[in-house]
C-alpha positions in Angstrom: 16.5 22.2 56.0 16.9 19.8 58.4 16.6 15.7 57.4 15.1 13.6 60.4 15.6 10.0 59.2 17.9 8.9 61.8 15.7 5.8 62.7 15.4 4.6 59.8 19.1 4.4 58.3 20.7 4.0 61.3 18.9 1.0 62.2 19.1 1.4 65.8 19.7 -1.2 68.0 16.4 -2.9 68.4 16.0 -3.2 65.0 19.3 -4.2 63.7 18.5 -7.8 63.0 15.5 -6.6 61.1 15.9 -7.6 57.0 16.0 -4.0 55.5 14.4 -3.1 52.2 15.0 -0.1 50.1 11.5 0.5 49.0 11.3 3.6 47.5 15.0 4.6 47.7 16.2 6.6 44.8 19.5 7.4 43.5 20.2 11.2 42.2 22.9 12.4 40.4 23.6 16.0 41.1 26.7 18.5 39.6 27.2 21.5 42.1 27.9 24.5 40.2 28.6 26.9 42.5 30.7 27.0 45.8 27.3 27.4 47.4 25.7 24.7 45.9 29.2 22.3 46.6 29.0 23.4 50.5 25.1 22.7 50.5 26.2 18.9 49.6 28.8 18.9 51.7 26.5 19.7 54.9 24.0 16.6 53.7 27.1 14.0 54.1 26.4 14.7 57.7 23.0 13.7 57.9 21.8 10.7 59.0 20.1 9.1 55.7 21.6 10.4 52.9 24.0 7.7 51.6 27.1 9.4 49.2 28.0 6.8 46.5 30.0 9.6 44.8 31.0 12.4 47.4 31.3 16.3 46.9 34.7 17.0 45.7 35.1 19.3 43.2 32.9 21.9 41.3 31.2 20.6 38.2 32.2 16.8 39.6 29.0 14.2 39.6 27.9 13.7 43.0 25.7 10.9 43.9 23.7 10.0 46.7 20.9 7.5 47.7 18.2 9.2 49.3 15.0 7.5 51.4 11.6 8.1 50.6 10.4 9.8 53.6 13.0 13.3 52.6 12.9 13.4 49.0 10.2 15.9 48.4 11.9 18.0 50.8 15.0 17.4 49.1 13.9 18.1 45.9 12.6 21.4 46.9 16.2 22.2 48.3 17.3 21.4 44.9 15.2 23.2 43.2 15.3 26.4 45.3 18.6 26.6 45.2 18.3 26.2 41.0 20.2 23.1 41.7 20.2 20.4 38.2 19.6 16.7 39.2 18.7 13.7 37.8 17.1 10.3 39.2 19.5 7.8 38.3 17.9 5.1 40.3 13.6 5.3 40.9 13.4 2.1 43.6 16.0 0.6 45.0 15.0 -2.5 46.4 13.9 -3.3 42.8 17.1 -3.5 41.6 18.0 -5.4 44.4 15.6 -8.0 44.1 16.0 -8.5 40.2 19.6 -9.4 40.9 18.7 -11.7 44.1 16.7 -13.6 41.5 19.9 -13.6 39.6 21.9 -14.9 42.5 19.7 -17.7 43.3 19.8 -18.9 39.3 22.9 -18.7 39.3 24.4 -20.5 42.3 25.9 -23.8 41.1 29.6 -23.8 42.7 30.4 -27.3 44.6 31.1 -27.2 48.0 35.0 -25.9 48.3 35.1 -24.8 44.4 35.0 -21.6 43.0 32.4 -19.5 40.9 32.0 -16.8 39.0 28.5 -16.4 37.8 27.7 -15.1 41.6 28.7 -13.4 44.4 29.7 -16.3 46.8 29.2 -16.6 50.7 31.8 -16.0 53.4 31.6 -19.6 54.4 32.1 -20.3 50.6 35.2 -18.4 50.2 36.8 -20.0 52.7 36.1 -23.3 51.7 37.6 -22.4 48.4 40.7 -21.2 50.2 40.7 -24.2 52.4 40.1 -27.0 49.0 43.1 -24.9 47.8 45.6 -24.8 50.4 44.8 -28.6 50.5 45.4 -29.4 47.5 48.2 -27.8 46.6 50.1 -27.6 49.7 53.4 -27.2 48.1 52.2 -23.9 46.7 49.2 -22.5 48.5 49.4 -22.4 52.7 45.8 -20.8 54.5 46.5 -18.3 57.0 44.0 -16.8 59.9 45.4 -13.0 60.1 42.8 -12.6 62.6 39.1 -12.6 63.7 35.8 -9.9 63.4 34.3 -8.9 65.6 31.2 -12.1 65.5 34.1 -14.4 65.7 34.7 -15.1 62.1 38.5 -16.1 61.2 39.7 -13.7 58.6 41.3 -15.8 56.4 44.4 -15.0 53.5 45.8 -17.6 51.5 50.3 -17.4 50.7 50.9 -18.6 47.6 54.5 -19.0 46.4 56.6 -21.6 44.4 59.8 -20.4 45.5 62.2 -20.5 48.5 63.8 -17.9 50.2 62.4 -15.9 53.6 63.6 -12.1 51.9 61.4 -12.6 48.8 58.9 -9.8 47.7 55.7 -10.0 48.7 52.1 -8.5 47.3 49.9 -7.5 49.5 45.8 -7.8 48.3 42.8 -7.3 50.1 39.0 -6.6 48.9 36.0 -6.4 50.7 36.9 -3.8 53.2 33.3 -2.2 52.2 30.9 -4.9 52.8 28.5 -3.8 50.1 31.5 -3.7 47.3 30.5 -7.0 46.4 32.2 -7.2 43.0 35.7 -6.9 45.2 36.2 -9.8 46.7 35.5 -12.2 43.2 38.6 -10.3 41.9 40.9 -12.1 45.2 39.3 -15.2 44.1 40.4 -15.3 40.5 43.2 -14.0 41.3 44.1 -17.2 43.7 42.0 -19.5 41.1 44.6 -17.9 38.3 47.9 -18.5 40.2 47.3 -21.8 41.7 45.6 -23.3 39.6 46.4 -22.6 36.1 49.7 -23.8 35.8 50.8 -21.2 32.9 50.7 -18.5 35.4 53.2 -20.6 37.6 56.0 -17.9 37.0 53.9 -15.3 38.8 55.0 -17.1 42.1 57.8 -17.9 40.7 59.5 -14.3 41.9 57.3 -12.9 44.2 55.2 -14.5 47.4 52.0 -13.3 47.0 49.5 -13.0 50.4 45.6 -12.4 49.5 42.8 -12.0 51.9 39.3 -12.1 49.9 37.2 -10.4 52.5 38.4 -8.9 55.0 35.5 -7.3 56.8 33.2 -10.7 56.9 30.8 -9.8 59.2 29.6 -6.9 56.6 29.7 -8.7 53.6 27.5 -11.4 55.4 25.1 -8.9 56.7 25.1 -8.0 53.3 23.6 -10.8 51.8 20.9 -11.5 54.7 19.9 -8.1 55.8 21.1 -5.0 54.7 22.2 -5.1 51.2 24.1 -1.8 51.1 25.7 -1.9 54.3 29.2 -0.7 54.1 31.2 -0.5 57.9 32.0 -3.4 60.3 29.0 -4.8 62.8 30.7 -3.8 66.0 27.6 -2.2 68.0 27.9 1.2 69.4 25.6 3.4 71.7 23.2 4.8 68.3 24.2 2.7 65.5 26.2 -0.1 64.2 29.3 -0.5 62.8 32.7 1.7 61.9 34.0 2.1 58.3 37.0 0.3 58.2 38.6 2.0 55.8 38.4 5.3 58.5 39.9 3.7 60.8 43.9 3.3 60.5 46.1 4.9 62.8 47.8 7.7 60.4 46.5 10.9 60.1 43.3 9.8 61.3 39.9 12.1 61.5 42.0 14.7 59.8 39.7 14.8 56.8 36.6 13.3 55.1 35.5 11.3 58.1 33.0 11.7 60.6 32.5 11.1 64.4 28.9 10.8 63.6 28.0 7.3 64.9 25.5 6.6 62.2 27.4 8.4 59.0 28.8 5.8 56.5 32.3 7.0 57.2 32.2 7.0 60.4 35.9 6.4 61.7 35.3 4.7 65.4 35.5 5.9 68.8 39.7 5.5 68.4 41.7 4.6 66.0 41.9 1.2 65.5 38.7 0.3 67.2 38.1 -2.5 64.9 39.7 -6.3 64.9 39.5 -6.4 61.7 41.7 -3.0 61.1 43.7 -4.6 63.9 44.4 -7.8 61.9 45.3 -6.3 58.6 47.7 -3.6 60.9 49.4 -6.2 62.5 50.0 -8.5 59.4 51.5 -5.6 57.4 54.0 -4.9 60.2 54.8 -8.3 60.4 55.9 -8.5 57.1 56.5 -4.8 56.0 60.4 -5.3 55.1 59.1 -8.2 52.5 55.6 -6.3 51.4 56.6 -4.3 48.1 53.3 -3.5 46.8 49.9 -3.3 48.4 46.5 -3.6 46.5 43.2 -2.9 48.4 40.1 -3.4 46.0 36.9 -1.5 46.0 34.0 -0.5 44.2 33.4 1.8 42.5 34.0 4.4 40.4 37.4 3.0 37.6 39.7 4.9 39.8 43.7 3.6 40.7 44.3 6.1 43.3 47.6 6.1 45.8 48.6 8.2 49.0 48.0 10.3 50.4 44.2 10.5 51.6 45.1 12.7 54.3 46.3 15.6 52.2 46.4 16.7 48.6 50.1 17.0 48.9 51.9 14.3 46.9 54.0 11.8 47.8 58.1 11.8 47.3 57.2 8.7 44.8 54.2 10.3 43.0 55.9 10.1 39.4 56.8 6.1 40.0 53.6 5.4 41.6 51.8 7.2 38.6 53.5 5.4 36.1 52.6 2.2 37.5 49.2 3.1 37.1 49.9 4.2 33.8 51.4 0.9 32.7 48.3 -1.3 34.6 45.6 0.7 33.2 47.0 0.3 29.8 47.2 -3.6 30.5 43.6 -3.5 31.7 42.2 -1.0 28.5 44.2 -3.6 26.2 41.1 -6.1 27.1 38.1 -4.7 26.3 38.4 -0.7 26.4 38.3 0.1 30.0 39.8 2.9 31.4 41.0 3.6 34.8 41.6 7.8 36.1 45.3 7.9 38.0 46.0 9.8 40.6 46.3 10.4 44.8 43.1 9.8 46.3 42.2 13.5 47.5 43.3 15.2 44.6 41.2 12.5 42.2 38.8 11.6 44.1 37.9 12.5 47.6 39.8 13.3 51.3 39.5 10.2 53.5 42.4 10.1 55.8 42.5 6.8 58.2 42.9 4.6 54.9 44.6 1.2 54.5 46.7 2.6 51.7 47.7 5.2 53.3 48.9 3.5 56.7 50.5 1.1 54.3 52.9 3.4 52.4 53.4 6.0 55.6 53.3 3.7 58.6 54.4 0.5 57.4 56.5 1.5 54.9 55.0 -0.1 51.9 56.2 2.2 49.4 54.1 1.1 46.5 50.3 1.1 47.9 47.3 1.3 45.7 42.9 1.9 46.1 41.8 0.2 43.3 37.9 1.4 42.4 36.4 -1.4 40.3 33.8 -0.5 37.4 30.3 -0.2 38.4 28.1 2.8 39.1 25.5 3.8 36.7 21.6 2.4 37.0 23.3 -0.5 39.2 25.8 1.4 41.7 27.5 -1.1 44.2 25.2 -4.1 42.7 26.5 -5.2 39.5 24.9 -7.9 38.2 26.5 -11.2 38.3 27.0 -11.6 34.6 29.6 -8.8 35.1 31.5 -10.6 37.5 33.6 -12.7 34.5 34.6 -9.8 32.3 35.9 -7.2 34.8 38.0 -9.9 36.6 39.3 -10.9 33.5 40.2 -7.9 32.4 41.4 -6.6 36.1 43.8 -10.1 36.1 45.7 -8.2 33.3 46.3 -5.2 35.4 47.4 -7.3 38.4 49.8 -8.8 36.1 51.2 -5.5 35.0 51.9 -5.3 38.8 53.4 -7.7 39.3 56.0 -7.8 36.1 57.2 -4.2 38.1 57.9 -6.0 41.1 60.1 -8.6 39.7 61.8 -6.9 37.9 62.4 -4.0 41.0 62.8 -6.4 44.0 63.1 -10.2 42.6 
């Protein structure tokens, strides 16, 4: 059966300033059975509409996928053709949406240039915070433009370090890559808030220089909170649709698997390699600084997932048992919290293909042997929107892990 809803996801270009609602959207969960029924899912990734939250990857693995409301009778009758199980994890949408916009606007109470963690926060409010910071403690914090989107916005990283020395080791940490992973870019914040500004972390910069850039596809993540709430790639307009996932986009061993050249598909990878500023600016900083970088952290949602090269291939890399036991020793840090637990493993053979990944031009272009995806709780009835109330406890508890990160790093390179 073929799916025609490729005006309505795509948003074509007359109507990609349009607010966009999710009326009637529904999430379904679905476990494929049968190589059949696996391939049959595999097909729909292609079709304009059908949003994967949880891709086809393995038989008897949950797949999940958001679904409009002008195709689900037909897809349902697929389904249940083919003898296929589902369940409607989500009815509407856009009601879950608005309850936790009501949430947001309760909650917002964060003075200009401080941060908060009872909402999401603003672009334009995460760089004030980094800005306050930098000025107040200039002997620690310094704010650094690494370069701009494609709208013009400065993507901005904050160095934080209280030692001296140019060969020191470096962490590398990014979130936001995903515009809609909104519960990314809080764990950057408290991780800045936690090393500058509670001084009995001090000894974490002590060692190790750390760089951190809270968000660095801003034009998404602001397009998120005005129009599109699930919108995932960068804003840079094509012919059909808008906008290239970023995280499809790096320069090694790209298209090679789970990506598309489908203009409108969320993973989407660009015309080229490297299409995107913002892939630009985070390429260009890590080869800047590759021989200092020793670990990189990119942060997503969702899924509890540490994963590590290689997205390309499910062959592992010559570091698979260190970078394993890394994982090992930060999930244990982060259960020791409050219980949660964290799967290990190389992103294809865990989770999904997806070659053209940060992580995986980090560790084989740039040389950053130590490079991690890091899939942040969510999922369930409230997918990529978490309410804000869960912001505090999985930072907390994700600190921990980021700690256990950075004791391995010290003690390897310091």
């Amino acid at each position: 059966m073929k799916f025609l809803v490729f005006g309505l996801v795509c948003l074509g270009l007359a109507l990609a300033e349009e607010p966009f609602h999710y009326d009637g959207y529904k999430v379904y969960q679905i476990v494929p059975r049968t190589e059949e029924e696996a391939y049959y899912l595999k097909a729909l990734t292609e079709e304009p509409g059908f949003d994967f939250w949880a891709y086809p990857r393995a038989l008897n693995a949950t797949v999940t996928v958001m679904v409009p409301p002008d195709v689900q009778v037909g897809f349902e009758n697929d389904l249940e053709a083919k003898n296929m199980h589902f369940e409607v994890l989500i009815n509407d949408v856009e009601s879950t949406i608005r309850d936790e916009d009501t949430r947001q606007r309760m909650s917002r109470s964060a003075a200009r240039g401080s941060v908060s963690f009872t909402y999401y926060m603003r672009y334009n409010e995460i760089v004030s915070y980094l800005t306050t910071i930098a000025d107040t403690y200039p002997s620690i914090a310094r704010l650094i433009v690494i370069g701009h989107s494609y709208e013009g916005r400065a993507i901005v990283a904050l160095r934080i370090s209280r030692g001296t020395g140019s060969n020191r080791p470096e962490i590398l940490v990014d979130a936001g890559i995903h515009a809609r992973e909104w519960i990314a870019p809080p764990v950057a914040l408290y991780l800045i808030n936690q090393l500058v500004e509670n001084t009995a972390n001090a000894y974490l910069s002590q060692d190790v220089d750390w760089v951190i850039i809270p968000s660095l596809n801003p034009d998404g993540y602001e397009y998120t909170h005005t129009n599109t709430r699930l919108w995932r790639k960068t804003r840079t307009p094509n012919t059909l649709c808008y906008g290239v996932d970023p995280n499809r986009n790096f320069d090694y061993y790209w298209m090679v698997a789970g990506a598309s050249s489908s203009q409108c598909s969320e993973i989407y990878a660009g015309p080229r390699a490297f299409s995107e500023s913002e892939t630009q600016a985070l390429r260009d900083y890590l080869h800047a600084n590759s021989q200092r970088i020793k670990l990189y952290l990119t942060f997503h949602s969702y899924g509890n997932y540490l994963l590590y090269p290689w997205g390309y291939t499910s062959a592992l890399p010559a570091n698979n048992e260190e970078l394993y036991a890394l994982g090992v020793r930060v999930n244990d840090a982060i259960r020791a919290v409050a219980g949660t637990t964290y799967s290990i493993g190389t992103s294809t053979n865990l989770l999904y293909a997806a070659a053209g990944g940060s992580d995986d031009y980090a560790k084989g272009a740039a040389g950053v042997e130590l490079a991690y995806c890091i899939e942040l709780p969510g999922g369930g009835n409230v997918g990529f929107n978490p309410p804000a109330t869960s912001i505090w406890p999985i930072v907390q508890e994700t600190w921990e892990g980021i700690k256990a990160y950075h004791d391995y790093i010290r003690d390897k390179y310091a």
